[in-house]
N, C-alpha and C positions, 0 to 999 in steps of 0.2 A: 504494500500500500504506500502510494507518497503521501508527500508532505508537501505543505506549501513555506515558504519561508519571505514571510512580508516585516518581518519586524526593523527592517533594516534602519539605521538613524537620519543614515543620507540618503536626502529627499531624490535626489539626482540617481542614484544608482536604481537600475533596473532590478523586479524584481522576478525570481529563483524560482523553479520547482525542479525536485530531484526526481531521479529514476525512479520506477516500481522496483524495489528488492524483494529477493526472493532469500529467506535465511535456512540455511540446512546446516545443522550443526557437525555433521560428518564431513561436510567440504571446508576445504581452506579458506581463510577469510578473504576476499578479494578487495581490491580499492572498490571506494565507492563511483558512480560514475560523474562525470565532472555537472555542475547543473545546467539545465538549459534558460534560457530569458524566454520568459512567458507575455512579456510587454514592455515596450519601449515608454522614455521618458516622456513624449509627445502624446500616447495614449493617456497616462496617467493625469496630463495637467486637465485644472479645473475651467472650464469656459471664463472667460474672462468677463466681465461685467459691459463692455460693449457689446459681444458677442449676447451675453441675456437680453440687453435691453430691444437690441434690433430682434430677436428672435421672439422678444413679447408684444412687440411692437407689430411685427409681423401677423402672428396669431390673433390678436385685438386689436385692431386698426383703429375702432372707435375713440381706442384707449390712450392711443397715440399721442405724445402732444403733438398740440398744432406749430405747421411750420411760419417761423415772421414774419412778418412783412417786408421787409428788407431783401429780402431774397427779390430776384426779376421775377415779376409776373410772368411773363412769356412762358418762363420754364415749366411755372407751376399752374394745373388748372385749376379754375375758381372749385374752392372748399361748397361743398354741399355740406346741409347741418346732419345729412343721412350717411351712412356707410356708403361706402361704393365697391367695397370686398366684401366677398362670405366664403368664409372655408367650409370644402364639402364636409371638412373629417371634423369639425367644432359639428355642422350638422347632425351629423350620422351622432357624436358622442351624446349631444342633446336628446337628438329621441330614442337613443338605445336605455338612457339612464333616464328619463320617462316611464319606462315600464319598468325600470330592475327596481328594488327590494326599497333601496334607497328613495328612488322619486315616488314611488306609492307612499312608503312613510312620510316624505313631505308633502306631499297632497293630504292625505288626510289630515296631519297635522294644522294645516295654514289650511285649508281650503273646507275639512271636514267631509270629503268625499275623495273620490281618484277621479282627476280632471284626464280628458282624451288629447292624446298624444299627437292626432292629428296634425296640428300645425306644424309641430317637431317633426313630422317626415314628410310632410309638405316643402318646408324649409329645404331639407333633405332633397328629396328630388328637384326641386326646382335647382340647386346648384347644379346637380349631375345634368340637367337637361341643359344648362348654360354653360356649362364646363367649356366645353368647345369653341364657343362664340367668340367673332372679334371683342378686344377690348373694351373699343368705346361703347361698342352695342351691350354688351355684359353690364359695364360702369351703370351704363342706365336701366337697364333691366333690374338690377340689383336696387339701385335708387328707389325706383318706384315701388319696387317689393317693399322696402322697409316704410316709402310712403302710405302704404297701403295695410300695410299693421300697424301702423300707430292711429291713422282713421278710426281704423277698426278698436283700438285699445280707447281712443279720447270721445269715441262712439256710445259706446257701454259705461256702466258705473267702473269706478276706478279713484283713486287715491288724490286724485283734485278736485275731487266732492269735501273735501274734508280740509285738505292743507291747499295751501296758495301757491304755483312753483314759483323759485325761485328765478329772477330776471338772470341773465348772464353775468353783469358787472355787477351785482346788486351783492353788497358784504352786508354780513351779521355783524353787528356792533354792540357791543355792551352786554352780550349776554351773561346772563346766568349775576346779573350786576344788581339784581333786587336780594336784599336780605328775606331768608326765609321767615314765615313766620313762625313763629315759636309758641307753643303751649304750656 
């Protein structure tokens, strides 16, 4: 059976797994055999903090900050307040975890029922059926998608029955700045 041998102190040194031995106590004892490198230094290193932010950036676009103004417009096109990317595989992982174990508990929970998944593989195929499409044609296809569920969400009751949203520039000031009252 081997062995792994990771305890090494230097970060740089690659690390080691030995041969399988095999021990019979009637044979000579033999050298061991030299070890082989199971992974290079370049394997081991951790993604760099560039490397995460473009790659969350990527995955959430929404999430993205916005780029300044300062930049040439030419280069950039005019910002939509919608997405203009949907990843097929955020789709698919949305309506698969809709019905697993997980999204039923939170549906009941929050909802008190299990809400249908519907839209989540709606989502879903409509990416796969745009996959393909030129860019620009996509960019807007997408757009109006996400136009078209928020219609649909500011349509029905929803959470600004009750709270006011917030304007864009608009700061919270002073809060939590009234003394409580006390009994």
């Amino acid at each position: 059976m081997g062995w792994l041998w990771s305890s090494s102190t230097d970060s740089n040194a690659p690390t080691y797994r030995s041969s399988p031995q095999c021990s019979n106590p009637s044979a000579p004892a033999a050298a061991p055999a030299p070890p082989t490198p199971i992974a290079t230094e370049q394997e081991n290193l951790p993604p760099t903090e560039a490397q995460n932010t473009a790659a969350f950036n990527a995955a959430f676009p929404h999430l993205a900050p916005s780029t300044p103004s300062s930049l040439s417009q030419s280069t950039q096109p005019p910002q939509s307040e919608y997405p203009d990317t949907m990843s097929c595989r955020q789709a698919f992982d949305s309506a698969f975890y809709c019905r697993s174990l997980g999204g039923a508990f939170n549906d009941i929970y929050r909802y008190g029922e299990l809400k249908s998944c519907s839209d989540h593989w709606s989502d879903f195929w409509f990416c796969m059926r745009n996959k393909s499409k030129a860019e620009s044609v996509k960019r807007e296809l997408i757009i109006e998608r996400y136009k078209e569920k928020e219609a649909k969400i500011r349509g029905g009751p929803n959470s600004e029955d009750v709270w006011r949203a917030r304007r864009p520039n608009e700061r919270l000031r002073n809060a939590f700045q009234e003394p409580l009252d006390e009994e």
